[in-house]
N, C-alpha and C positions, 0 to 999 in steps of 0.2 A: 504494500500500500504506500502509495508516494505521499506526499508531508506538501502541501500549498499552502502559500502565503501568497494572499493575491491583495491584500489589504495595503495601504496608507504608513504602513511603520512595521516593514519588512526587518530591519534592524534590530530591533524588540524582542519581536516577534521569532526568532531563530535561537532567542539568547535563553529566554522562555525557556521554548520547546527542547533546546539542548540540556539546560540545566533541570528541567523535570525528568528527562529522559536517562541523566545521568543517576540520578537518586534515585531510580526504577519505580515513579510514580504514576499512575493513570490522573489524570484529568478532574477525574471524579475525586477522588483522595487529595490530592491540591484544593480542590474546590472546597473540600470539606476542613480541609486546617485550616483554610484563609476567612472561609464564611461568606460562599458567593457560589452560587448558581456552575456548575460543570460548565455551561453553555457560556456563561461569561468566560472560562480557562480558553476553549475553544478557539471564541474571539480574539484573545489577545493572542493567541496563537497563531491563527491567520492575520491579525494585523491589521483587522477590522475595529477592535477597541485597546486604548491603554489605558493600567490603570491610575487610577490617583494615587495620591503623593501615600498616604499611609495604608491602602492596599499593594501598593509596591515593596514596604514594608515588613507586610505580613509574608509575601511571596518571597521577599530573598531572606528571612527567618524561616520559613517552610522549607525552602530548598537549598538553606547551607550555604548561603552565600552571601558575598557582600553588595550590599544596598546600591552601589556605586557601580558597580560594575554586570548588576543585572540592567540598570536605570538607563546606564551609556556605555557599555562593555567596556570602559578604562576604570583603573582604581584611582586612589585620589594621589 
């Protein structure tokens, strides 16, 4: 099954899908430690939505990573 990102913030969106993929998480289990709809993971995933400043937050404390470098792939 191929991985599209046809959305507005392709960049994000791969940074995502990489670092859930590396924590061997589904979608659904992300959605549910951040407290947001699967369908919302999805979206940010294609590139169709990003999220705000303290749901970004919760995503790179869900997936082990630093805030910075989910936000804009550089560290600080």
């Amino acid at each position: 099954m191929a991985f599209l990102i046809d959305g507005p913030n392709p960049d994000f969106a791969m940074r995502l899908h990489s670092a859930r993929r590396q924590v061997d998480m589904t979608q659904a289990q992300l959605a549910e430690r951040v407290g947001v709809d699967k369908r919302t993971i999805s979206q940010y995933e294609t590139g169709h939505m990003r999220p705000r400043k303290n749901t970004l937050y919760l995503l790179a404390d869900a997936l082990q990573m630093d805030f910075e470098v989910l936000k804009t792939g550089k560290s600080k």
